[in-house]
MARKOL-753501 format. One line per 8 residues: their letters; for each residue y negated, x, z of N, C-alpha, C. Coordinates in steps of 0.1 Angstrom, whole numbers, plus 5000, padded with zeros to 4 digits. Example, Ala and Ser with C-alpha at 12.3 -4.5 7.8 and 13.67 -1.06 7.14 Angstrom:
# residues 2
AS) 5057/5132/5078/5045/5123/5078/5033/5132/5078  5022/5128/5071/5011/5137/5071/5000/5129/5079
This chain:
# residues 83
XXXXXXXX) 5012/5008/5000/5000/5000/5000/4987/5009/5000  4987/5019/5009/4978/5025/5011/4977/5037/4994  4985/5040/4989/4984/5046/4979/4978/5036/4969  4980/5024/4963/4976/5016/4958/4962/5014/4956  4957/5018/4969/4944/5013/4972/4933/5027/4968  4942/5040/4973/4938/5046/4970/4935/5047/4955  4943/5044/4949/4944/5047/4936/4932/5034/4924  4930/5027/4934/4922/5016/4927/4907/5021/4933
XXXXXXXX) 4906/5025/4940/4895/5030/4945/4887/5047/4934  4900/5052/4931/4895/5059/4923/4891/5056/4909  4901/5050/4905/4897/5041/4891/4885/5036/4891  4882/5029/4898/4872/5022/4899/4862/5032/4899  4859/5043/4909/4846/5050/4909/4848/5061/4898  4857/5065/4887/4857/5069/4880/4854/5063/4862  4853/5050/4866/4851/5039/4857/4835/5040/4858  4828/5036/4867/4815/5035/4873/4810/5045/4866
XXXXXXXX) 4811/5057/4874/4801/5067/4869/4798/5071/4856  4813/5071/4850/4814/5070/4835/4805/5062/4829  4811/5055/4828/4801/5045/4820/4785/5046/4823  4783/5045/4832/4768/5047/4836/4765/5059/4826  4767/5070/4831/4767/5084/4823/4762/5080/4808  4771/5070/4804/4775/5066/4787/4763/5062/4782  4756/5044/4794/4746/5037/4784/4731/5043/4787  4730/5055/4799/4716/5059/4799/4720/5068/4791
XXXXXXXX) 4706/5069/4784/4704/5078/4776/4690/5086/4778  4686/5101/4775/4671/5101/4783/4659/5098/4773  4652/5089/4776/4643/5084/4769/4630/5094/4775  4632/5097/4783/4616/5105/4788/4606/5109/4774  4608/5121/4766/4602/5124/4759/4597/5119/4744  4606/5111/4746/4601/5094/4734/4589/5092/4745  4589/5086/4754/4575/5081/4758/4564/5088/4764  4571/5105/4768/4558/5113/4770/4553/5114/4756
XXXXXXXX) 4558/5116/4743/4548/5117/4732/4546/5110/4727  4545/5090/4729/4538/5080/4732/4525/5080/4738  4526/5085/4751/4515/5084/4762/4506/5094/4758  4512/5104/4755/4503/5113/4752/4495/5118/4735  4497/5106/4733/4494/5107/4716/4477/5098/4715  4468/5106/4707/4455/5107/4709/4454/5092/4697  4452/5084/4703/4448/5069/4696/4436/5063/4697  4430/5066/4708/4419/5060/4711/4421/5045/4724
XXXXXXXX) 4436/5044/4726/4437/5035/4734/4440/5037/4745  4437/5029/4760/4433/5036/4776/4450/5036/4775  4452/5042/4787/4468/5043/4790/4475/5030/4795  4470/5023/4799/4474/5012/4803/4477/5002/4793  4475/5002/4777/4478/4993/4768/4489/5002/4753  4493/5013/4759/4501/5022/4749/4511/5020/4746  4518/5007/4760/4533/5003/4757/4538/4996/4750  4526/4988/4740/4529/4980/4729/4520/4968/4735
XXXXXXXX) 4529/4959/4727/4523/4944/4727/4524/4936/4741  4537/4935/4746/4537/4934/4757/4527/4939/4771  4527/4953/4770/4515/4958/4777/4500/4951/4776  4497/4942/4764/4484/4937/4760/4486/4927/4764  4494/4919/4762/4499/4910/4770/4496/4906/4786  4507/4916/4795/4502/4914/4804/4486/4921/4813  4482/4929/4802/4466/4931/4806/4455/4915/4809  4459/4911/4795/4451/4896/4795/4458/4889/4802
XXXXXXXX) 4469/4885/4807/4472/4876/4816/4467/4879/4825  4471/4892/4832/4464/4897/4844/4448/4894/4849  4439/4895/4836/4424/4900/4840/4419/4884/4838  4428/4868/4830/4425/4856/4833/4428/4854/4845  4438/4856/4851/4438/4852/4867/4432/4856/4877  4428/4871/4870/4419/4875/4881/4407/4870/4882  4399/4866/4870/4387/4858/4868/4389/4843/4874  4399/4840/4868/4403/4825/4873/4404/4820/4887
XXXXXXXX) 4406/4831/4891/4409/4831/4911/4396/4834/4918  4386/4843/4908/4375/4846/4912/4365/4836/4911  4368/4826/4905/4363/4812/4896/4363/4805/4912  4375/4803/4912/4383/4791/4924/4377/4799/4936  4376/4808/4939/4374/4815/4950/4355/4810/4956  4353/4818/4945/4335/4813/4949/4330/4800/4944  4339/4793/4942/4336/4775/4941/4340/4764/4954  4352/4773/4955/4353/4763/4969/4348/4771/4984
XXXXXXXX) 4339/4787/4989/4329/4789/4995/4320/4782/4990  4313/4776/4982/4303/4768/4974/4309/4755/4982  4318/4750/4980/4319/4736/4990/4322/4737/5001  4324/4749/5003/4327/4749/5019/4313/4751/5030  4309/4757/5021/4291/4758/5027/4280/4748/5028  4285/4737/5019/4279/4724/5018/4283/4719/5023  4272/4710/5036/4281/4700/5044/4277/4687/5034  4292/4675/5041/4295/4665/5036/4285/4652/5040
XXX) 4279/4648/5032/4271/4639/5037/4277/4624/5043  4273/4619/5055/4283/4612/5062/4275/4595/5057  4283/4588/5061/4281/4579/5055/4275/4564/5064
């Protein structure tokens, strides 16, 4: 029993690492000579479309919350006229 287990236990972490090993592959210097390629564009929008993407989502919410934010200090500062 105990051999069994041993033996499944090896398979197993010899299966793992393997494989792992297999599907990374190193991408690093694909994207250091991405990042570092003279375009004219800030670093923050280099990673494609997606990256433009979530810039403009980002910088509407931020406005949007900055919107909601100093609109209800604006009602909060006005008292309610009683009736």
């Amino acid at each position: 029993m105990w051999r069994n287990l041993l033996s499944l236990r090896q398979v197993s972490q010899r299966t793992i690492s393997t494989a792992s090993r297999r599907l990374l592959e190193n991408r690093v210097p694909e994207k250091q000579k991405l990042f570092q390629e003279d375009n004219g564009l800030p670093v923050y929008l280099k990673g494609g479309i997606m990256d433009g993407l979530l810039y403009r989502v980002t910088m509407g919410l931020t406005v949007f919350g900055t919107g909601y934010v100093l609109y209800e200090l604006m009602m909060a500062s006005m008292p309610k006229k009683q009736k």
